[in-house]
Backbone as a ProteinNet text record, in pm:
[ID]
protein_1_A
[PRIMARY]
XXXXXXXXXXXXXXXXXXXXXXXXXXXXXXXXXXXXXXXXXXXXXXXXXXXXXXXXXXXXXXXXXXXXXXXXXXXXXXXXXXXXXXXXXXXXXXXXXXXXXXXXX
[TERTIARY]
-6.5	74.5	218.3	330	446.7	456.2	559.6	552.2	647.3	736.1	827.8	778.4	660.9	559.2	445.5	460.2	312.4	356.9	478.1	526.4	584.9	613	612.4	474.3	379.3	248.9	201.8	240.5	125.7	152.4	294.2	286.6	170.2	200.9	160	-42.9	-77.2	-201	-252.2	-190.2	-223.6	-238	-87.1	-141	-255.3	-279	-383	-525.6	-554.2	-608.1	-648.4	-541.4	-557.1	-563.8	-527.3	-565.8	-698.7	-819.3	-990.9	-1039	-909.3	-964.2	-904.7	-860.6	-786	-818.5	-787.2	-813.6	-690.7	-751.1	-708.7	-644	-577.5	-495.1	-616.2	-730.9	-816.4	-863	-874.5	-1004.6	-941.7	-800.8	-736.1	-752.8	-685	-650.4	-814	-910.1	-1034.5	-1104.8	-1055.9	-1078.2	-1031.4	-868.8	-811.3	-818.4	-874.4	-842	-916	-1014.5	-1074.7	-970	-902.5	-779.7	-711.4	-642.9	-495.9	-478	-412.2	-420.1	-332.4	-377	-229.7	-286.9	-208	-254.7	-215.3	-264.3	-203.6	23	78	163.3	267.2	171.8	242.2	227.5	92.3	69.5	100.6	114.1	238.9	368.8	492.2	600.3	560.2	434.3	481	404.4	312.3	280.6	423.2	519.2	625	729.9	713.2	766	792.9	659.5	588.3	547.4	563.4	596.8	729.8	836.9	1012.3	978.5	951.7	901.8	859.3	788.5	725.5	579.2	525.3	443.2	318.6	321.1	193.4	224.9	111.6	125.9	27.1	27.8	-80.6	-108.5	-214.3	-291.2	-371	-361.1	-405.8	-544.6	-634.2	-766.6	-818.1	-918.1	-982.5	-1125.6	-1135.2	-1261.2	-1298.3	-1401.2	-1449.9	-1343.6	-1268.1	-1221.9	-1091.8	-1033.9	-916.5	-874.1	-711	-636.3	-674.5	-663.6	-653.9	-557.7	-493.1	-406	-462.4	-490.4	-551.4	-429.7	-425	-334.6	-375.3	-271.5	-323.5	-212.2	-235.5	-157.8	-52.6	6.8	89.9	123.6	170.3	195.6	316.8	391.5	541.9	476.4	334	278.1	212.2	161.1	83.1	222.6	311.7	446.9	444.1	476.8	508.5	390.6	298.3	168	239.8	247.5	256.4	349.2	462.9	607.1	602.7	545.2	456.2	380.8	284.5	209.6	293.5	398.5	472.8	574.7	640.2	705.2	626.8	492.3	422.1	409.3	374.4	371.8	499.5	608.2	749.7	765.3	646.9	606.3	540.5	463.1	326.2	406.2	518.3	581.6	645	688.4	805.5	674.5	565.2	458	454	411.4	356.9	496.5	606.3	711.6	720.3	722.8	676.5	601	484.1	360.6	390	488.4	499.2	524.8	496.8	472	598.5	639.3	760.9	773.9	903.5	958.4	936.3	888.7	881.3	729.6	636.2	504.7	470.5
-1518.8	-1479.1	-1458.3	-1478.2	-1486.1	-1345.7	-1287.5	-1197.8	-1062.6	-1187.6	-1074.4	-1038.1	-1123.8	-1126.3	-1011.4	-976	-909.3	-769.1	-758.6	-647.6	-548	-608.5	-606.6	-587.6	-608.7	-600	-437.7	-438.4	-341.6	-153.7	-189.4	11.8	48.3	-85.7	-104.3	-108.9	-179.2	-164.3	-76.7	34.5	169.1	255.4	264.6	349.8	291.6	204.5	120.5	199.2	176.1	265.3	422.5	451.7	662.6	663.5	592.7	593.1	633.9	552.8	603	727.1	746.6	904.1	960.6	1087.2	1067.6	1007.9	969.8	920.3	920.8	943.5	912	861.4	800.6	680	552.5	599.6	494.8	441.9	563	504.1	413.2	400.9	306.2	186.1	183	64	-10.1	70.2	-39.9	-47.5	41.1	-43.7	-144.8	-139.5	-225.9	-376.4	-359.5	-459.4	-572	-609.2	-683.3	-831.4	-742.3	-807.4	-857.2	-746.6	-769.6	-699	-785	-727.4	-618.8	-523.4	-399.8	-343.5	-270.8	-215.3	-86	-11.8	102.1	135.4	70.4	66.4	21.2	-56.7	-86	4.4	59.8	206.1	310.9	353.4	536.1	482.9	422.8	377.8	357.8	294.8	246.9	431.3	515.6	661	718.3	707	781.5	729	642.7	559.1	661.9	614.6	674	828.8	897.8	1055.5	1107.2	1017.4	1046.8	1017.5	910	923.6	959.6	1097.7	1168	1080.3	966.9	866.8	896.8	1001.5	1049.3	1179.3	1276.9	1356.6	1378.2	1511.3	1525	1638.8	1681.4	1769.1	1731	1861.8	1868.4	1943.6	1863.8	1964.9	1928.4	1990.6	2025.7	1935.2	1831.8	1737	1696.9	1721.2	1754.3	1824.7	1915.2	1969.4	1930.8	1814.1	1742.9	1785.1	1772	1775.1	1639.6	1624.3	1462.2	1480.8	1387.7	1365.4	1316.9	1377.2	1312.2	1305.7	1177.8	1116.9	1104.4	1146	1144.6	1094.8	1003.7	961	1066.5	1076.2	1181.7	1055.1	1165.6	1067.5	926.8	1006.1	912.3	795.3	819.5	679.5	551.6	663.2	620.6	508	568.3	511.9	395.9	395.2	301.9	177.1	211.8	61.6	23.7	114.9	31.7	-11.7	-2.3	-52.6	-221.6	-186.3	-339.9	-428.2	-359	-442.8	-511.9	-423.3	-492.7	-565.6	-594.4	-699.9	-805.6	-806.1	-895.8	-965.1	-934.9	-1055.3	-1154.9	-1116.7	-1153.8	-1232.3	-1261.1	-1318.3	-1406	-1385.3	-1526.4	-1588.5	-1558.7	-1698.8	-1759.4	-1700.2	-1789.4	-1848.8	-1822.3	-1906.7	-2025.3	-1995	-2141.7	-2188.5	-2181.1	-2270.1	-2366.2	-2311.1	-2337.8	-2469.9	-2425.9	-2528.2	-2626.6	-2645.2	-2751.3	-2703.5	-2610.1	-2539.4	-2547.5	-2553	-2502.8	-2388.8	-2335.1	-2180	-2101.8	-2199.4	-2167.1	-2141.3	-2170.1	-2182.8	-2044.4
663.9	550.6	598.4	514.6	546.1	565.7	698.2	682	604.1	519.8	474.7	337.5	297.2	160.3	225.8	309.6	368.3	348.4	402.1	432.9	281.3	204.6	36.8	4.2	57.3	-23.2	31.3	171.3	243	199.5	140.6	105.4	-12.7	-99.6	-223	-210.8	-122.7	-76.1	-13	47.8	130.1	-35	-117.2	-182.2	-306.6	-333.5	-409.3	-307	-169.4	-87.2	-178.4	-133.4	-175.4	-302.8	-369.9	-545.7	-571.4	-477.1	-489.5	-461.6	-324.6	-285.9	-128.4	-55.3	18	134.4	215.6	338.7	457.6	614.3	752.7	756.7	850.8	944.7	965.5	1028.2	1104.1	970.3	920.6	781.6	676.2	712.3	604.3	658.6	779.8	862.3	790.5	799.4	855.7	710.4	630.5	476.6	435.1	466.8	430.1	522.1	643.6	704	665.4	578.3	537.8	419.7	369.3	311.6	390.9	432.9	495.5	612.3	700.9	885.5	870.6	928.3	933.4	1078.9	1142.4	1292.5	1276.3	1372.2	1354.5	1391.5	1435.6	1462.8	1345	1223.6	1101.2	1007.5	1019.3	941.8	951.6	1009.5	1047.7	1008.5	1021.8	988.6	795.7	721.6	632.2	561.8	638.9	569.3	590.6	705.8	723.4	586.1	559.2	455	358.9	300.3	128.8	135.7	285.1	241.2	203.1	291.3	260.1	85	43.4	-126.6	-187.3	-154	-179.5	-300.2	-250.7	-300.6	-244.5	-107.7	-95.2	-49.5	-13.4	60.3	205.7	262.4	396.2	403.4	440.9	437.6	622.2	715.2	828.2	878.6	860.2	885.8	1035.5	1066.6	1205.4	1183.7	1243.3	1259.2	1398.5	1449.6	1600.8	1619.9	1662.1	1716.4	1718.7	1680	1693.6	1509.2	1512.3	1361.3	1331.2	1209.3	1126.7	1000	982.3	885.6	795	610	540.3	477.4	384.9	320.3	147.7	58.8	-93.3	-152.1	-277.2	-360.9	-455.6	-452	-604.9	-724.7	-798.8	-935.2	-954.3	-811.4	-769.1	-704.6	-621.8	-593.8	-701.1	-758.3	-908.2	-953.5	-977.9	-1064.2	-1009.4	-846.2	-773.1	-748.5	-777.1	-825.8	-915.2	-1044	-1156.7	-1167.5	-1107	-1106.2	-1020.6	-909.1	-863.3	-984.7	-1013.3	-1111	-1215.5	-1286	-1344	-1346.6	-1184.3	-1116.7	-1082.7	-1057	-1022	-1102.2	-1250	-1337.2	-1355.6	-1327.6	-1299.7	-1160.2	-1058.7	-989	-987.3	-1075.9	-1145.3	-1206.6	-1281.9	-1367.8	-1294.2	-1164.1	-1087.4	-993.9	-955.9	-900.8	-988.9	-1113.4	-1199.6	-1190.1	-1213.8	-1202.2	-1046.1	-948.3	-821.5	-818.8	-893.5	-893	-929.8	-1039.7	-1157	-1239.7	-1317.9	-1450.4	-1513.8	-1641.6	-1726.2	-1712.6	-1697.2	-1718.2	-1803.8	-1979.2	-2071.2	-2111.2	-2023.7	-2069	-2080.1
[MASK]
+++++++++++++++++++++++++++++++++++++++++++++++++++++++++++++++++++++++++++++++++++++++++++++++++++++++++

């Protein structure tokens, strides 16, 4: 995947992620990785992201003995899907044009 199309997709797919329910660092990476490759080194930079946006938040609990960072959607993330979703269709028309398609269809 191109990666400046990837990188546009992946905040948007973390919080699509926490939308179901909160979750880790590891536990995202390896939900999500079935889609879309992310490592851990792309994921802390894009949570450090979307907390300055207050698009998620964190919460620090004690599991074996070690802290874990759980990660949750707020309503500013919520916004920010749907603000995607509704650029995206503004994406599908410039796809079918791409293809062949009329502008006008």
């Amino acid at each position: 995947m191109n990666p400046q199309l990837k990188k546009g997709l992946l905040d948007v797919c973390v919080l699509a992620k926490l939308r179901n329910s909160e979750s880790y660092g590891y536990a995202i990476i390896r939900d999500l990785e079935p889609m879309i490759e992310i490592s851990e080194s792309t994921l802390y930079p894009i949570l450090k992201r979307l907390l300055a946006k207050d698009a998620i938040t964190v919460t620090k609990r004690i599991h074996n003995n070690r802290i874990r960072k759980y990660y949750k959607i707020t309503a500013i993330g919520e916004d920010e899907i749907t603000k995607f979703l509704n650029d995206w269709q503004n994406v599908e028309i410039i796809v079918d044009y791409i293809r062949g398609g009329n502008i006008n269809d």
